[in-house]
MDTraj code that builds the backbone (N, CA, C; nanometers):
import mdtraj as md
import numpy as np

residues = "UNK UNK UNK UNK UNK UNK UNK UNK UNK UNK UNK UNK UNK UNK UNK UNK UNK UNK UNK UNK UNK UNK UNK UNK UNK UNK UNK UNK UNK UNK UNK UNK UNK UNK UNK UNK UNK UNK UNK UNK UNK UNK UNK UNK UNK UNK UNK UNK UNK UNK UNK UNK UNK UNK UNK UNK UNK UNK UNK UNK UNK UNK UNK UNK UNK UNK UNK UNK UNK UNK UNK UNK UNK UNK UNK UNK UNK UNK UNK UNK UNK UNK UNK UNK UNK UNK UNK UNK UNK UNK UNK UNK UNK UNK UNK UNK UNK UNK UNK UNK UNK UNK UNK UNK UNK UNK UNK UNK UNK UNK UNK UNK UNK UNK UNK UNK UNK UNK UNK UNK UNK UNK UNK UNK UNK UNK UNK UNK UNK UNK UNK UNK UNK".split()
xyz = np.array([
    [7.3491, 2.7063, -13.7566],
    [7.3509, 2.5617, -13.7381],
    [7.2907, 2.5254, -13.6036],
    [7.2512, 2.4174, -13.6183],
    [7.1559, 2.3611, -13.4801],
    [7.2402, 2.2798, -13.3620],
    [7.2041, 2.3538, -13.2012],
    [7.3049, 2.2830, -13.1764],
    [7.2641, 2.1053, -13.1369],
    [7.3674, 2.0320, -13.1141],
    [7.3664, 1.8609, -13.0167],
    [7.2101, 1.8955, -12.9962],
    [7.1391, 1.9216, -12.9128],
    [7.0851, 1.9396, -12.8615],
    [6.9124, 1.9397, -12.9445],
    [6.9308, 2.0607, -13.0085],
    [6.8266, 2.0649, -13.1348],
    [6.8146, 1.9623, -13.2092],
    [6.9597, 1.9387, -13.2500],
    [6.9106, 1.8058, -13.3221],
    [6.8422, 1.7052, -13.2864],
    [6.8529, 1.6894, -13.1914],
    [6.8414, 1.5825, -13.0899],
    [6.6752, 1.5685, -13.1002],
    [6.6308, 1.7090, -13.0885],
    [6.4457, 1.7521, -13.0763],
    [6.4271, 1.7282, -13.2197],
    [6.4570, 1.7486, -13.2904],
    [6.4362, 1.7377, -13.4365],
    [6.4165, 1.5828, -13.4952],
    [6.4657, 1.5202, -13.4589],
    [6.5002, 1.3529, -13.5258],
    [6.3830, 1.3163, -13.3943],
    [6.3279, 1.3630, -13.2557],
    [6.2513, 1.3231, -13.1889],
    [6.1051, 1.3668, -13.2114],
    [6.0774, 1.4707, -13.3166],
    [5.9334, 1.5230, -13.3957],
    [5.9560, 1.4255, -13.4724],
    [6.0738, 1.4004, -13.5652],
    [6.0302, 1.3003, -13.6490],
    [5.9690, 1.1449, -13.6227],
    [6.0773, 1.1120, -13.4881],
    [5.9865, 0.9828, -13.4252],
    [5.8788, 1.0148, -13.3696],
    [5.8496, 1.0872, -13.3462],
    [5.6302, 1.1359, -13.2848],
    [5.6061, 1.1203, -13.3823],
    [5.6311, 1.1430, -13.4846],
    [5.5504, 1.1390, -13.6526],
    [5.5452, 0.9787, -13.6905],
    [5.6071, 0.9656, -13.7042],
    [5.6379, 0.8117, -13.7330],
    [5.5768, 0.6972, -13.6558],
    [5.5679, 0.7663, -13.5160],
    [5.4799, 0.6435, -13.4267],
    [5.3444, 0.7300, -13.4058],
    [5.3046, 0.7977, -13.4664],
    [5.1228, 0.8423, -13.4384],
    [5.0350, 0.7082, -13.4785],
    [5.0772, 0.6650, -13.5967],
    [4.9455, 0.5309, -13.6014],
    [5.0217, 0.4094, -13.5162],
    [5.1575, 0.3780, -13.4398],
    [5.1624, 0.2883, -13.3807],
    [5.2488, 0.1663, -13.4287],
    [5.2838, 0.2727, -13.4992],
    [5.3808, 0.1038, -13.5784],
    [5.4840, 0.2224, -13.6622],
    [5.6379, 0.1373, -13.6310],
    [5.7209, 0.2389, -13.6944],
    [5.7652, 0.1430, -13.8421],
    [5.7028, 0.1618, -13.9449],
    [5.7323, 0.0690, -14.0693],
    [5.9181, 0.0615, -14.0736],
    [5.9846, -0.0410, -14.1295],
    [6.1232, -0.0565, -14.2090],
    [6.1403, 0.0676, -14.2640],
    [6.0905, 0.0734, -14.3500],
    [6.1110, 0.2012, -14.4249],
    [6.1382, 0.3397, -14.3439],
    [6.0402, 0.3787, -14.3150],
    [6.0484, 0.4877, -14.1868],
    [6.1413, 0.5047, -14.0886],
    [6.1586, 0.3669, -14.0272],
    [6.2972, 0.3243, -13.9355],
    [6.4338, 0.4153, -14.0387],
    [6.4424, 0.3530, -14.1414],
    [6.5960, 0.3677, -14.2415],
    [6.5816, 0.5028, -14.2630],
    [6.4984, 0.5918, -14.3060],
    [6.4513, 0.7227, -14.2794],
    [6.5156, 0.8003, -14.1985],
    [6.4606, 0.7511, -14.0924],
    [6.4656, 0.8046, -13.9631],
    [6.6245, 0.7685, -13.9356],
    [6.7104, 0.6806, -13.9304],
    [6.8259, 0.6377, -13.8991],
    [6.8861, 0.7238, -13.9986],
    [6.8558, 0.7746, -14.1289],
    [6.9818, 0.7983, -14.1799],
    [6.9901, 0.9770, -14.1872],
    [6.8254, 1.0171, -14.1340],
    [6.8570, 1.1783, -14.0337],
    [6.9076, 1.1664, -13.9805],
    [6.9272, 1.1261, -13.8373],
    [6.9814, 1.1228, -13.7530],
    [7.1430, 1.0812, -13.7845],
    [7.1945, 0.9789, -13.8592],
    [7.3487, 0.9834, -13.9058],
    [7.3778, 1.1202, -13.9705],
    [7.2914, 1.1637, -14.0696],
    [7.3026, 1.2718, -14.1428],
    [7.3349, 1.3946, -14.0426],
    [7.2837, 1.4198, -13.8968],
    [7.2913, 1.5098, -13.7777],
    [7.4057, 1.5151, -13.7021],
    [7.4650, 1.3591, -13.7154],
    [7.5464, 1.3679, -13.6611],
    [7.5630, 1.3048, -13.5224],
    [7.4173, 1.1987, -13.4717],
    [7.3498, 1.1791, -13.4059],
    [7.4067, 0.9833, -13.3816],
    [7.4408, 0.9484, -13.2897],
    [7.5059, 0.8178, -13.2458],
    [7.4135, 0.7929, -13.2844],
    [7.4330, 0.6105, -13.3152],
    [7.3072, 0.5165, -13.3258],
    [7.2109, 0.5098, -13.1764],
    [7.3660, 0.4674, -13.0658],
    [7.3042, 0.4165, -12.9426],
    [7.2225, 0.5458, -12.9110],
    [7.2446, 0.6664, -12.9267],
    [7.1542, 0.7738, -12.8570],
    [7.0074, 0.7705, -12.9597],
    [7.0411, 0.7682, -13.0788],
    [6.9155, 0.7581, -13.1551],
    [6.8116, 0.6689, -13.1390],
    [6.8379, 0.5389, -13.1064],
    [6.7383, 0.4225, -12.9922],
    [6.6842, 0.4850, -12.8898],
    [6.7659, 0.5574, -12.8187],
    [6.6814, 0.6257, -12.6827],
    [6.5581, 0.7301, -12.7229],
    [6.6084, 0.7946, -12.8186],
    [6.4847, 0.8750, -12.8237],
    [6.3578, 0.8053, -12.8578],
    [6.3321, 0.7034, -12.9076],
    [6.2242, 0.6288, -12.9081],
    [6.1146, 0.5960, -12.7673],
    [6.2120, 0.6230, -12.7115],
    [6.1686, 0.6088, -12.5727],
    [6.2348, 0.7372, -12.4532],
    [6.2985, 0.8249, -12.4615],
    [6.3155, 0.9023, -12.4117],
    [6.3194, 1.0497, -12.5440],
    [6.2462, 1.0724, -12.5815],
    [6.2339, 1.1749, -12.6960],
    [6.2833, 1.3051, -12.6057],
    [6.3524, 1.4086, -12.6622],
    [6.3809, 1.5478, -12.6260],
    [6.3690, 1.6691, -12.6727],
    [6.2977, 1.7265, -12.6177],
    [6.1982, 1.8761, -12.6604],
    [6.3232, 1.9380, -12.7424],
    [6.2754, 2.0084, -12.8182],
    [6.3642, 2.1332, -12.9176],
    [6.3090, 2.2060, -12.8616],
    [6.4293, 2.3290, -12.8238],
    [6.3851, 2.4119, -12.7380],
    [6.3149, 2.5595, -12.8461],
    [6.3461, 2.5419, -12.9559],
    [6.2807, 2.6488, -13.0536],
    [6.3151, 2.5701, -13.1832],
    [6.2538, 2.6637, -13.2785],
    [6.2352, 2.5953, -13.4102],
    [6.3368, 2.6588, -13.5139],
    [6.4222, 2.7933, -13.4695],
    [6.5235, 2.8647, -13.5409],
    [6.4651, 2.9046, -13.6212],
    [6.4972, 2.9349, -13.7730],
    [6.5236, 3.0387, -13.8487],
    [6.3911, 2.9786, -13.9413],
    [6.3395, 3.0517, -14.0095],
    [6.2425, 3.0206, -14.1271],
    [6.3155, 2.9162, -14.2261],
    [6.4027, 2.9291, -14.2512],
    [6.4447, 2.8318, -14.3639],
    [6.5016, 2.7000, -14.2829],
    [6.4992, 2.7107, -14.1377],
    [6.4992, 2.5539, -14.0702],
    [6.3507, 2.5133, -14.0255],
    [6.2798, 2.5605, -14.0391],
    [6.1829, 2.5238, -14.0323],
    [6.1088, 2.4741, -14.1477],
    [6.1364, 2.5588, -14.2637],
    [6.0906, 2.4558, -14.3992],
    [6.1573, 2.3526, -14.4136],
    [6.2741, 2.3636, -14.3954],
    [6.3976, 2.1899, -14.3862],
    [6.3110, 2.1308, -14.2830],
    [6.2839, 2.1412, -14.2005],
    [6.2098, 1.9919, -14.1010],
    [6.0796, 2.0034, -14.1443],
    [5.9930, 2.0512, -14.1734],
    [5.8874, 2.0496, -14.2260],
    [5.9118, 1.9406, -14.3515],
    [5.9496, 1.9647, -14.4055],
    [5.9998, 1.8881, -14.5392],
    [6.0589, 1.7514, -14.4861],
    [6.1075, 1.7449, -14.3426],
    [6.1555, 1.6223, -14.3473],
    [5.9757, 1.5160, -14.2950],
    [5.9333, 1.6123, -14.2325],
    [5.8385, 1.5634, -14.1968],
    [5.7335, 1.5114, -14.3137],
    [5.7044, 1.5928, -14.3940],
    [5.6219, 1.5079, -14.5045],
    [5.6873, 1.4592, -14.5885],
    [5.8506, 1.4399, -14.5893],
    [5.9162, 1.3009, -14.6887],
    [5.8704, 1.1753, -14.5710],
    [5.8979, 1.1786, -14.4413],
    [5.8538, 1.0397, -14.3681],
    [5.7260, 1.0166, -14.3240],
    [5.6240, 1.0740, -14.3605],
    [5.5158, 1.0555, -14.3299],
    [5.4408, 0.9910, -14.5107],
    [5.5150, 0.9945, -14.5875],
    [5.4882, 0.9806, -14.6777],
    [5.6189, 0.8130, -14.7085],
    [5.7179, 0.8086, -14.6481],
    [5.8013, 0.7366, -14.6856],
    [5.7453, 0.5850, -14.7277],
    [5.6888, 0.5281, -14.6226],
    [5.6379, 0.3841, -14.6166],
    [5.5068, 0.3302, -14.7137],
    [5.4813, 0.4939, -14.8062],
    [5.3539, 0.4955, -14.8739],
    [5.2118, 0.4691, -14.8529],
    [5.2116, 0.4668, -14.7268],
    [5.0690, 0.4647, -14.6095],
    [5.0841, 0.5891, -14.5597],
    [4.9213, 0.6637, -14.5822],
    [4.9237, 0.7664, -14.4766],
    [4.8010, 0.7601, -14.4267],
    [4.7862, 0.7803, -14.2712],
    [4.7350, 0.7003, -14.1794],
    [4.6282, 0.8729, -14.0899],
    [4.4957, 0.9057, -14.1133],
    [4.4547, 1.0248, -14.0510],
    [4.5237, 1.0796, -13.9758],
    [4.5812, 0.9753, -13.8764],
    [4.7088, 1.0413, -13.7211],
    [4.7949, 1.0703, -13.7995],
    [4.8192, 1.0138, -13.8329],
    [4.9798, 1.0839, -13.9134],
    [4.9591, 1.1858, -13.9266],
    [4.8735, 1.2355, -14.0531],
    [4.8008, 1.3849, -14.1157],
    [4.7667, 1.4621, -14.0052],
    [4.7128, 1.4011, -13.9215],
    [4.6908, 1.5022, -13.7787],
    [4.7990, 1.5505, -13.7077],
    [4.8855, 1.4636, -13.6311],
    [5.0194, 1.4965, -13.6122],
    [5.0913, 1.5829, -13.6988],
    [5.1555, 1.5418, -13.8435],
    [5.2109, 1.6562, -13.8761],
    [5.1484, 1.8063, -13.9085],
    [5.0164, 1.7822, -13.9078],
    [4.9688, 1.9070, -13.8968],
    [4.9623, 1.9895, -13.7674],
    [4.9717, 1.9226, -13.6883],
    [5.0019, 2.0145, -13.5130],
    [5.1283, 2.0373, -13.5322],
    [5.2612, 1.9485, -13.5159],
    [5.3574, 1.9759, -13.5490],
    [5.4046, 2.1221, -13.6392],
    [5.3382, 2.1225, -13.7242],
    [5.4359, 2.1921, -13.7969],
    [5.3212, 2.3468, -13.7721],
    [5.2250, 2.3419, -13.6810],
    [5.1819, 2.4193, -13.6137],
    [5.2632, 2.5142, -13.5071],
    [5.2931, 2.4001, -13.4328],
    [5.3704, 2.4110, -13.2867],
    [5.5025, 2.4673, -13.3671],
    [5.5839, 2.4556, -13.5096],
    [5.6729, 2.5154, -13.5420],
    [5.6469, 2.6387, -13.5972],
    [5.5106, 2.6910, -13.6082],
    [5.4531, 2.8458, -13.6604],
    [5.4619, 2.8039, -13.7886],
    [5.4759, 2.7134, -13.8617],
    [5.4144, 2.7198, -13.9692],
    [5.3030, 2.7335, -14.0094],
    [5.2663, 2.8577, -14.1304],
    [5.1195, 2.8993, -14.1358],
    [5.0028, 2.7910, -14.2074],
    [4.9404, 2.7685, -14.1203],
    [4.8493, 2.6566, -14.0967],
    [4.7796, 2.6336, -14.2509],
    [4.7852, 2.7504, -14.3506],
    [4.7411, 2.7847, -14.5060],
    [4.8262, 2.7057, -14.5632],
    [4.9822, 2.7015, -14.5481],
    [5.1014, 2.6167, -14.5842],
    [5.0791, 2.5109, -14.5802],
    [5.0286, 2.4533, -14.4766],
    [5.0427, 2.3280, -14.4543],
    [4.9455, 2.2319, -14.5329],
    [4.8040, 2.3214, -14.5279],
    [4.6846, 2.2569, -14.5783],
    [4.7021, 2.2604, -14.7474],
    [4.8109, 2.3463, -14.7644],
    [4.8169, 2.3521, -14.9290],
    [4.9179, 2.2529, -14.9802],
    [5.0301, 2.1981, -14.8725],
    [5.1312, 2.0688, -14.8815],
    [5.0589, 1.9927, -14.8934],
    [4.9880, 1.9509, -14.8080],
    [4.9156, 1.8056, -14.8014],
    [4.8023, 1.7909, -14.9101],
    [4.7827, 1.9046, -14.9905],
    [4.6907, 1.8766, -15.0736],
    [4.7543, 1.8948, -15.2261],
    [4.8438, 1.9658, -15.2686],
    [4.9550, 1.8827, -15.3579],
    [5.0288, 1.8041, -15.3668],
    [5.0413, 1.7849, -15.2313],
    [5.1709, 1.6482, -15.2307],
    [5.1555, 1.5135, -15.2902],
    [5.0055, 1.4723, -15.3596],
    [4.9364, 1.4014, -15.4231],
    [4.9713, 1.4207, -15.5735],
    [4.9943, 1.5253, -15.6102],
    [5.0247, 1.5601, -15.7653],
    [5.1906, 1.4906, -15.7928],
    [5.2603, 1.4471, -15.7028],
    [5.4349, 1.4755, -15.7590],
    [5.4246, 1.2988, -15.7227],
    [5.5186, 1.2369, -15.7697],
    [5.5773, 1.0971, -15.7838],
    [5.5900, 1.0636, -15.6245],
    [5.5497, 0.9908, -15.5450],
    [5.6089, 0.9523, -15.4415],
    [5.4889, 1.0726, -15.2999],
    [5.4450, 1.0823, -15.3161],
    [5.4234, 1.2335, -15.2546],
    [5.5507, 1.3682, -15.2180],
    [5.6205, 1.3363, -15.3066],
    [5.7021, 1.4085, -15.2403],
    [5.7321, 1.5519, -15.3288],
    [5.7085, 1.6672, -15.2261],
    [5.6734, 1.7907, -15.3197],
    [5.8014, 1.8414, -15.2976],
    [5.8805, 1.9013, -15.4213],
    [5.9713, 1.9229, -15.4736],
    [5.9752, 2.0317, -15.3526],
    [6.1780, 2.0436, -15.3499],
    [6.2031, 2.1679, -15.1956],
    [6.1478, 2.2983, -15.3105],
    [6.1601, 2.3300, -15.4681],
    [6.1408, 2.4778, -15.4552],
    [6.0024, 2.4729, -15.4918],
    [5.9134, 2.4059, -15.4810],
    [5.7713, 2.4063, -15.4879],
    [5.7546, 2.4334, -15.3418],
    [5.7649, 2.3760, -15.2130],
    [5.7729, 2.4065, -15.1009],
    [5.7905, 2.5470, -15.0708],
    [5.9079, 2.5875, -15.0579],
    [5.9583, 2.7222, -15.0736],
    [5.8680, 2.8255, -15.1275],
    [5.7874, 2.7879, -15.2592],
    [5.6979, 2.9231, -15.2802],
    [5.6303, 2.8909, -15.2277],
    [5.5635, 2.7670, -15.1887],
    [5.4063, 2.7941, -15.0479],
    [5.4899, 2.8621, -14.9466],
    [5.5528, 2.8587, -14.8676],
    [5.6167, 2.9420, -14.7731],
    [5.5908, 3.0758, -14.8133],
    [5.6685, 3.1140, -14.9136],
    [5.6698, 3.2128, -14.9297],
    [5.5400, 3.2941, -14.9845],
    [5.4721, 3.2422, -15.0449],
    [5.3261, 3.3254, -15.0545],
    [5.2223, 3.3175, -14.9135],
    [5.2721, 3.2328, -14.8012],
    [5.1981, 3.2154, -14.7143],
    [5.2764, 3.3348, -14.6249],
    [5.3797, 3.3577, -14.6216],
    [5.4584, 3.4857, -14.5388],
    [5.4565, 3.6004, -14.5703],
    [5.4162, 3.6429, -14.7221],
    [5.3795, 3.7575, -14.7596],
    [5.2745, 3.8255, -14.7246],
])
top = md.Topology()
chain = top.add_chain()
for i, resn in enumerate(residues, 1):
    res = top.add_residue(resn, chain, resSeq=i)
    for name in ("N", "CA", "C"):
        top.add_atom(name, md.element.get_by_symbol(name[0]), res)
traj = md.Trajectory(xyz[None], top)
């Protein structure tokens, strides 16, 4: 489990994601608010990171890293605009988390096939996993 702390970096990749084109949509906001409840994460502290964001000091275990990865292309996808920065951002992102860069380019290019963009967690899971083999 992740500690105060991680979480903290975690719900703050997701706001870098969310503000790359500059505008944090409603949608995205409620998103984003109900990770952060889901973490365990005050409201009043969750406002600050908007403006005081806090590094995760590592990315933990392979299977927390497909969980935020995944959170990252449900909110980059949430507001149903996706914006080049966006696509750019979460693709550094989930760089900077060692996700294999083959993974990523193969998410973003099915994530078009499923309702919503949103690619099912055990469809996820085997790109991982054929990308780690």
């Amino acid at each position: 489990m992740c500690t105060y702390k991680e979480k903290l970096g975690l719900v703050s990749e997701l706001i870098a994601l969310a503000k790359a084109d500059n505008v944090v949509s409603p949608a995205e906001y409620g998103f984003l608010q109900s990770i952060a409840a889901d973490l365990g994460i005050e409201e009043k502290r969750f406002l600050e990171l908007f403006d005081q964001p806090v590094k995760k000091p590592s990315h933990g275990s392979q299977g927390q890293r497909i969980v935020q990865f995944h959170r990252l292309v449900l909110l980059m996808n949430v507001d149903q605009e996706q914006d080049q920065r966006e696509v750019e951002k979460l693709y550094n992102l989930g760089l900077h988390m060692g996700v294999p860069p083959g993974a990523i380019q193969q998410v973003l290019a099915i994530m078009h096939q499923y309702p919503n963009k949103i690619v099912p967690p055990d469809v996820l899971i085997s790109i991982f996993k054929a990308h780690n083999n």
